[in-house]
C-alpha positions in Angstrom: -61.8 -19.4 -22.2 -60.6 -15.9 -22.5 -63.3 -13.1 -21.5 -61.6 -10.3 -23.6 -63.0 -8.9 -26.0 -62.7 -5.7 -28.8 -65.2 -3.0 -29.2 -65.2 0.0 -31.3 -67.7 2.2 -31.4 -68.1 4.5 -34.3 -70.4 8.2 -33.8 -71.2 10.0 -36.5 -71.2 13.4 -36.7 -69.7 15.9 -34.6 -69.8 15.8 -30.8 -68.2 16.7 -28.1 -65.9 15.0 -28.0 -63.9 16.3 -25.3 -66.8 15.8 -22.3 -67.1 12.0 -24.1 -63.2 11.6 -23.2 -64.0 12.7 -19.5 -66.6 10.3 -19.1 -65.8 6.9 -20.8 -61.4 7.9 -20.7 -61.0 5.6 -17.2 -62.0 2.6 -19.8 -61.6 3.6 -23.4 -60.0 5.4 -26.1 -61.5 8.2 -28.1 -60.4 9.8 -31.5 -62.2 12.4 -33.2 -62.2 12.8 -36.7 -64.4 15.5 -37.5 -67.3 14.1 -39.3 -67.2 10.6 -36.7 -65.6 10.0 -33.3 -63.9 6.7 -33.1 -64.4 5.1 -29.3 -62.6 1.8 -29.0 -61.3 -0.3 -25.8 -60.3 -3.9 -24.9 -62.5 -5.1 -22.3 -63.5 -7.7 -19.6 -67.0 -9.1 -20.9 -67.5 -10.0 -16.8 -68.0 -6.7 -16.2 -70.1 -4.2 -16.4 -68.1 -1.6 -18.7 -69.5 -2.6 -22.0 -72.6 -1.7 -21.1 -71.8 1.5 -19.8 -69.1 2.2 -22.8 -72.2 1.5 -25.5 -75.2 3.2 -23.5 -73.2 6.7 -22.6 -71.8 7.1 -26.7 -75.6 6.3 -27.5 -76.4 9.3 -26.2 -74.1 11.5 -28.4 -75.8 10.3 -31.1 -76.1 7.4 -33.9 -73.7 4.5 -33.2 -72.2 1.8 -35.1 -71.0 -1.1 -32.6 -68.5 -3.9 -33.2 -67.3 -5.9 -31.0 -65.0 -9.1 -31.1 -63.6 -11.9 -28.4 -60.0 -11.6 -27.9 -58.6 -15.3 -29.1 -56.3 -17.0 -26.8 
């Protein structure tokens, strides 16, 4: 069973987006696109970085989370 899995994280309106990069770039990927900042990665559900990923973009604002297992 493969423990891989998708997430993108959308947050909408504007941010810093910049300080968001320095703090979640060691794990994931973040475009800005003005009115939302797209944050997505491929991750190891076995660790701990999806939590941290999903609770540090909460706190730039309202989130929408999707998340998918990487099929083998």
């Amino acid at each position: 069973m493969t423990t891989q899995m998708t997430i993108l994280i959308t947050i909408h309106g504007q941010i810093n987006s910049r300080e968001l990069y320095d703090r979640v770039g060691d794990i994931a990927h973040v475009t800005d696109l003005g009115e939302k900042t797209l944050v997505y990665s491929l991750i190891d559900i076995r660790e701990d970085t999806v939590e941290k990923l999903i609770n540090t973009c909460k706190e730039y604002g309202e989130c929408e989370i999707d998340a998918n297992r990487v099929k083998e």
